[in-house]
C-alpha positions, 0 to 999 in steps of 0.5 A: 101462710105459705104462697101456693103454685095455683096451676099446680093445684089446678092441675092436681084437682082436674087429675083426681076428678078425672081419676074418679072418673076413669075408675066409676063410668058408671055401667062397665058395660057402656064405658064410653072408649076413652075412658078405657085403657088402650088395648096395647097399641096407642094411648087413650085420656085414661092412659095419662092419668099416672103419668099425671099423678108422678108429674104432680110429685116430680114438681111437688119434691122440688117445691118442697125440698128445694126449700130446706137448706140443712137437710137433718134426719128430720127430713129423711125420717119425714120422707120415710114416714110418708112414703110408709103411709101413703104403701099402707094407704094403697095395700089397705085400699086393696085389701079393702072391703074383702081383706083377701091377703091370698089375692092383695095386688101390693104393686098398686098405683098409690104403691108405685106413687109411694116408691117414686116419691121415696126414691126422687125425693133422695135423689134429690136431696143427696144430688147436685144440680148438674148430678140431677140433670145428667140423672134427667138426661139419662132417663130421657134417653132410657124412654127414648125422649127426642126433644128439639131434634136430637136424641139426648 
């Protein structure tokens, strides 16, 4: 049996029940105010639920790559099947229960989740340590990330 990170899957249960919650208050017309997303301006408790979601798959892609020491097609195909299942799984939950195809959103979040997986996974296959740092840096600086003082 494989030795689990524990707070990882902490963490991965606290965001889907708060998922859950986010998604079902119970009446839409007394939603308490930090279950709603924020107008535009400022960030409620249901604003970092994705975010949470694309940390979980950041850590997970480096625990589970990191192992993998010849990296065959195996791999890539894995990584490929995944991503198509996890974009079916997402188009088929907007589908569902109408299967309206004149109205179906395809850029949904477990879509989004899908293509961030399939993209950070290469990644980070095909790069070096230093490649993935400057590919961090550089993201940081595109989000305008000030960490520790200075501007990376």
């Amino acid at each position: 049996m494989s030795q689990r990170l524990i707070s990882l899957d902490f963490f991965r249960g606290f965001t889907i029940a708060a998922m859950i919650v986010v998604n079902d208050p119970g009446s839409w017309s007394y939603v308490f105010d930090p279950l709603r997303h924020a107008e535009w301006h400022g960030a409620t408790p249901t604003d970092l639920v994705f975010p949470f979601f694309l940390f979980i798959v950041g850590v997970s892609i480096v625990l589970s790559l990191s192992k993998i020491t010849n990296t065959s097609s195996k791999v890539y195909f894995k990584i490929i099947k995944r991503t198509f299942i996890l974009f079916s799984i997402g188009v088929f939950l907007a589908l569902f229960p109408n299967f309206d195809f004149n109205n179906v959103r395809i850029a949904g979040v477990l879509q989004r989740i899908a293509l961030v997986y399939f993209f950070c996974s290469f990644i980070f296959l095909k790069s070096n340590k230093s490649c993935l740092l400057y590919t961090s840096d550089a993201a940081d600086e595109g989000l305008g990330v000030d960490l520790g003082g200075r501007r990376i």
